[in-house]
N, C-alpha and C positions, 0 to 999 in steps of 0.2 A: 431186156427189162428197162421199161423208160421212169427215168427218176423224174428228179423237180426242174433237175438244170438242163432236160431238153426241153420244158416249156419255153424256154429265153427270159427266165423273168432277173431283175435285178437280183446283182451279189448280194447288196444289205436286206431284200426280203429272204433268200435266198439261206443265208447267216441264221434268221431268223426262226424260218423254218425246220432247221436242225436241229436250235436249240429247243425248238417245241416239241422234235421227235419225230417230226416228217421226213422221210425218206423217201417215198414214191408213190406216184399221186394214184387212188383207186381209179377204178373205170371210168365211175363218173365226173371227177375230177379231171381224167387225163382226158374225155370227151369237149367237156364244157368249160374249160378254163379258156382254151385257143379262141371258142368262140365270141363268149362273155368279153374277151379282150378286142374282140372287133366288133365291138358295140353292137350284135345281132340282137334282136329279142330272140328269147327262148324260152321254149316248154318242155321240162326234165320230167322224165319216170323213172324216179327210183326207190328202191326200201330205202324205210329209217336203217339207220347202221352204216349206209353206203357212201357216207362223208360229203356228202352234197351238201354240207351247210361253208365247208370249208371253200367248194366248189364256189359258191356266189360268193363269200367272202370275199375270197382272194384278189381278182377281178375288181373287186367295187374299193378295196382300198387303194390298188394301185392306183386310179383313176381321181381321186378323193384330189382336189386342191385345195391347198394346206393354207394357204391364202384366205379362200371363203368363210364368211361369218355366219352363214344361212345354210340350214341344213341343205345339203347334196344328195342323199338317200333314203328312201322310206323303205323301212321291211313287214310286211304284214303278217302277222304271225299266232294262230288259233286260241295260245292260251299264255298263259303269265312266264312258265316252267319252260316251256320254249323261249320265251324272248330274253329271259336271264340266261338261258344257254348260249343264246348266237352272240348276245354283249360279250360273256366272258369269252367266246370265242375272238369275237372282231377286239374286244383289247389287247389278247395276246399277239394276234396276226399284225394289231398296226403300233405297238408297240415299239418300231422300229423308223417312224414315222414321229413326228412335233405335233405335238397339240391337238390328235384327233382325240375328241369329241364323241362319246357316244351315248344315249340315252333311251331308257326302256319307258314307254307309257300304256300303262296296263292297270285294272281297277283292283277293286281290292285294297290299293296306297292311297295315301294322302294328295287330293288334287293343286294343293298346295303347295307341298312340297315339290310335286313336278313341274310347278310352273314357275318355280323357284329356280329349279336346275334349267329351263329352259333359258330363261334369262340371261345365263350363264353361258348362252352359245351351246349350239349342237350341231356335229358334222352330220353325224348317222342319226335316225331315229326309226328306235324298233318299237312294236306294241301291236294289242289288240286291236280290231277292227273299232269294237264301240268307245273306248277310253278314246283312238287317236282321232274317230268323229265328236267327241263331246270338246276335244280339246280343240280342234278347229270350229269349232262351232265357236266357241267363247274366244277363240280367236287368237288363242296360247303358241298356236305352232305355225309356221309359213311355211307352204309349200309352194311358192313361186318359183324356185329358185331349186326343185328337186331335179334329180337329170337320170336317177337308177330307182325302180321301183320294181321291188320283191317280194311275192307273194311265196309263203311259205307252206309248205303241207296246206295246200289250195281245196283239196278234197277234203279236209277235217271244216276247213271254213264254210265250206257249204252244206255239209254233214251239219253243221250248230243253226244255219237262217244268218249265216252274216254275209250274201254277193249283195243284198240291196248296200247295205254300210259301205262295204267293198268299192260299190259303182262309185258313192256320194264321196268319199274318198277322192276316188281316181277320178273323177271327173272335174276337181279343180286341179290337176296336173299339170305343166305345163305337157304340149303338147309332142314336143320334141323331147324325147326323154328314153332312155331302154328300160324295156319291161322285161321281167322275167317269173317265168311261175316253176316251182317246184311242186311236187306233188307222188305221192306213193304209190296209188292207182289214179285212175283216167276214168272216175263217172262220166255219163252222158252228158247229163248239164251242166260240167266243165265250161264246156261251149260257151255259156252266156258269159264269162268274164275273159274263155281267151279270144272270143271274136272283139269284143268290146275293147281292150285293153294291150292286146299285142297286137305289133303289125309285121305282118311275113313274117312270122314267128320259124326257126329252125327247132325240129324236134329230136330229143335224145330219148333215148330208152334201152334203159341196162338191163339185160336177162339178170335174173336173181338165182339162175341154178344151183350155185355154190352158195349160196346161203341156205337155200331152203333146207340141201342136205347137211350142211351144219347143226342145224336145228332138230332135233329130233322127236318127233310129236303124237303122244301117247291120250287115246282117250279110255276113261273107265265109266260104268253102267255102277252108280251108284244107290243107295237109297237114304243114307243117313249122311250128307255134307261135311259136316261138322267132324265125324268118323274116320269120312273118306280121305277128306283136307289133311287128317293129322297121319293116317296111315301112310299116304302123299308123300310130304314130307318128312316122315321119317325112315320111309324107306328110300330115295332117293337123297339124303343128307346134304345138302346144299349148303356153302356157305355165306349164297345171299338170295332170296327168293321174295318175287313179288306175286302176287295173290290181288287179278282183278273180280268184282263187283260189279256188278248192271248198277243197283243203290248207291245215295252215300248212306241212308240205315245200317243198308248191310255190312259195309265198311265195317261202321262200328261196331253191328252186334262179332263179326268175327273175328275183330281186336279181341275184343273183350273176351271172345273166348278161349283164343289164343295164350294172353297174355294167363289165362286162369289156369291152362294146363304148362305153364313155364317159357315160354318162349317172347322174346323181347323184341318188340313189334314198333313200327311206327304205321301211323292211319295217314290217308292222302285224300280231300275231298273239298267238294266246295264251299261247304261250310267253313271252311278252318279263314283266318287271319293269313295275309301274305307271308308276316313274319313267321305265325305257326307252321305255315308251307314248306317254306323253306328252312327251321327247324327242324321238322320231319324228316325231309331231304335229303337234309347236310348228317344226321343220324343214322341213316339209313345205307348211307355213299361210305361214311368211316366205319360202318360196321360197329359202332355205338348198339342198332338197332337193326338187326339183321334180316327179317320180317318187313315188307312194306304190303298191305291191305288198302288199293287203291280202285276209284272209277275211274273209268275211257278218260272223263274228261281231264280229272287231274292228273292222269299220267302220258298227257298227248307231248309226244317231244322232249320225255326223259333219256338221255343219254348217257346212262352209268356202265360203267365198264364193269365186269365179273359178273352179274348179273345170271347166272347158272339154273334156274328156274322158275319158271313163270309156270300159274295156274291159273286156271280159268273156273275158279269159286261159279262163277254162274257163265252158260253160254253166252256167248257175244250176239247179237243181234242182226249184223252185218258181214261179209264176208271179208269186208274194208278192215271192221274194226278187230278181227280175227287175227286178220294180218298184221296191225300195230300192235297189239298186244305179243303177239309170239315175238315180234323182232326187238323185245328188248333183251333178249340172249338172244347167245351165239352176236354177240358184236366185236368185232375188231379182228375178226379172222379167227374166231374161237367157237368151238362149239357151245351148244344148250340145247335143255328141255323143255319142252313144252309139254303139258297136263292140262285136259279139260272133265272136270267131274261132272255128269252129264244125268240127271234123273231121267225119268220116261216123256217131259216134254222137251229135255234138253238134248236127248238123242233124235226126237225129228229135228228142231232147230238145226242141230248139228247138220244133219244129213243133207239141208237143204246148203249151207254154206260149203261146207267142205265133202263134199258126199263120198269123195272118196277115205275116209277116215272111220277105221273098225274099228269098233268098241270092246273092250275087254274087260272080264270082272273084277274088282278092285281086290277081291279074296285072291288074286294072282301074284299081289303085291308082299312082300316080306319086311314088315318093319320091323327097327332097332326097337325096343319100345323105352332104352334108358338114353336115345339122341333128342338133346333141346337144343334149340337154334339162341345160343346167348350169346351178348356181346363182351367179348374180353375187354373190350374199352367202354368209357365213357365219356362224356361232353362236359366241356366246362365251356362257359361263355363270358367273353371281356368285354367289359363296357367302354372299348376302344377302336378304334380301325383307322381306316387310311386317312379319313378327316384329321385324327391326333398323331399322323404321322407313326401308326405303329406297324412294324411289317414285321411277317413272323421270324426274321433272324431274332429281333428281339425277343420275343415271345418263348422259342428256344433258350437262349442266352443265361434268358430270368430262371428261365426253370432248370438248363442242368447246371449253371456255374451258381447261379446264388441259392437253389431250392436241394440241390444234388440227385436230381431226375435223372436215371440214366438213357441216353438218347434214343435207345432201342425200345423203352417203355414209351416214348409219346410218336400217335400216331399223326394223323391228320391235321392241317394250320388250315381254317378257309380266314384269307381276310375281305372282310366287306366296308362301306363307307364309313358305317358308325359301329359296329361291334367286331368282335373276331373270335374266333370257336379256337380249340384244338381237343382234341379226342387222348386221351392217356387212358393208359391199363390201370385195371381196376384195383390191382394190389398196390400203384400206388399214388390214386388219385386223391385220397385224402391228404396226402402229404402236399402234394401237388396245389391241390385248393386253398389250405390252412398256407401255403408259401405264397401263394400269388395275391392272395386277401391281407397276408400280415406285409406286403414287401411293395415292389417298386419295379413299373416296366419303363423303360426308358427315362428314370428318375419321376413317373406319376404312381400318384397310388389311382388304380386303376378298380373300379367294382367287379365284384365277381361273383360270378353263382352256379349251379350245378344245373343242368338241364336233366330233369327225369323223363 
């Protein structure tokens, strides 16, 4: 069994990695770390789940001089929800390291505000295709001085109309630099960005065997949606389940009718505010809000762990987007279900993407009819984060020593630049609210409010 410390990497990353919880690196990992590390370009095929973001990570910190005041890395990355993923991840990984530098540029925020934190120095810069061209355009970001450029889920960027951005991009690169593209499947017109952009590119490709049977994938012949959805889940009783959407309409009408027959949902769509996004998110991940009813788009690049079923409310379009949608269960060596409710155009659709997949009648299914999907917790939100130096020892602290919280009642701490969440049980969150509004975190009185 090969762990981390036959790659050869440093003791202090090494330290590091333990205490994140890594233990030994998957396929993809144990493939493309060695190479990554001898400056190869590369082109990876792997599923989401398969730890490939850790894979380029790893590689691009070590290499990172700590010295440079001008970004060293660009990661290109399909949507907002992924580029706050691989931050939190490259903070944790360089963490062990002085003064990296890391920043996300995606739309939806304040173009101000990012070019505020630019200012500020950036080692790494991750973001969307169109925000990181408006941002060079105006001239906000330098890429003279980049040496590792990383295309992420490459097949969703082309899937959206972003290889021209892509090109305009990479074409003021320097020239000497390692390129790397990741990607889940391998379209044909792949081709125009890795012939352009890689040179003698080495290729990985991890069979996905042991996931796919992980996964377990059930489709039903429906006629009432809304029926079938609820029979769905409550016969399979999941304790966190996502529900994709072709629309974001639809999104909402099946919140909405969700939330009518009991169950406590969070929406995911492009309509919503970056902040609502990640509100939703952060709800949904602590189990606040157990239900997430999301589109392809805004759910490309969610990495939530427990994650136990996925339903496909409307057929997927693609046999690409088939496959990002199921693989957000069964992640981290666990199994999951997949459900697709499929009316009479949605069983050709089907037939054509996954043709081996037989349909069965939903009246097969046995629901609980007194199981609702609620959250034993709820969200409280502080009008403080790491800008005011608040880290959630304190955040704890306040609540069991001066509020008399007991520790097993609060769940989740996210802390972010400017606010910070924690999730507490519902019996006794009032107490919990009325303590942190009447009191003091770190000697401030700190605002607070209730996320519904």
């Amino acid at each position: 069994m090969i762990t981390f410390q036959n790659l050869s990497l440093p003791a202090n990353l090494l330290e590091n990695l333990t205490s994140l919880g890594y233990e030994q690196p998957t396929p993809i990992q144990e493939q493309t770390i060695p190479l990554l590390r001898e400056n190869k370009d590369l082109i990876a095929q792997a599923k989401t789940g398969s730890g490939k973001t850790l894979a380029f990570l790893l590689p691009l910190i070590l290499k990172l001089d700590e010295a440079e005041h001008f970004p060293q890395a660009l990661i290109i990355a399909p949507t907002r929800e992924l580029c706050e993923q691989i931050a939190g991840e490259a903070n944790k990984l360089a963490r062990y390291k002085k003064d990296v530098k890391v920043t996300t540029l995606y739309g939806g925020t304040s173009l101000t505000k990012q070019v505020a934190s630019l200012e500020k120095g950036a080692d790494i810069l991750i973001g969307t295709p169109g925000r990181l061209l408006d941002h060079f355009s105006r001239k906000t970001i330098h890429l003279g001085q980049i040496n590792t450029l990383i295309l992420d889920e490459a097949d969703r960027m082309l899937d959206m109309g972003f290889a021209d951005d892509i090109l305009k991009l990479v074409s003021n690169l320097p020239k000497k630099r390692q390129s790397i593209l990741f990607s889940a499947t391998y379209p044909e017109n792949i081709d125009k960005l890795t012939k352009v952009i890689l040179k003698n590119p080495t290729e990985v490709k991890i069979a996905s065997k042991e996931k796919e049977v992980a996964i377990e994938e059930f489709v039903y012949e429906v006629e009432d949606k809304d029926k079938a959805l609820l029979t769905t889940l409550k016969h399979f009783q999941p304790n966190l389940a996502l529900i994709f959407c072709n629309t974001k309409i639809k999104t909402a009408e099946v919140s909405h009718m969700l939330q009518g027959q009991g169950f406590d949902v969070a929406t995911l769509n492009g309509d919503l505010e970056q902040y609502e996004r990640q509100e939703m998110l952060l709800q949904f991940t602590n189990g606040s809000l157990p239900v997430l009813v999301a589109t392809d788009l805004a759910a490309r690049g969610l990495d939530i762990e427990n994650i136990d079923l996925v339903i496909n409310y409307d057929t997927p379009m693609k046999t690409e987007d088939y496959t990002h949608r199921i693989g957000r269960t069964g992640r981290a060596d666990k199994s999951g279900l997949a459900v697709t409710l499929c009316d009479t155009y949605g069983l050709g659709k089907l037939s054509e993407i996954k043709p081996k997949l037989q349909a069965k009648k939903i009246s097969t299914l046995s629901p609980n009819k007194n199981f609702y999907m609620q959250g034993e917790v709820a969200t409280l939100c502080i009008d403080g984060g790491k800008k005011k130096k608040v880290r959630a020892g304190d955040i704890l602290g306040t609540l069991c020593k001066d509020i008399g919280i007991n520790g097993k009642d609060i769940g989740k701490i996210n802390i972010y630049q400017s606010s910070s969440y924690v999730a507490i049980k519902k019996t006794v969150i009032k107490k919990a609210f009325t303590g942190l509004k009447n009191g003091k975190i770190k000697g401030k009185n700190l605002r607070v409010w209730w996320l519904d």
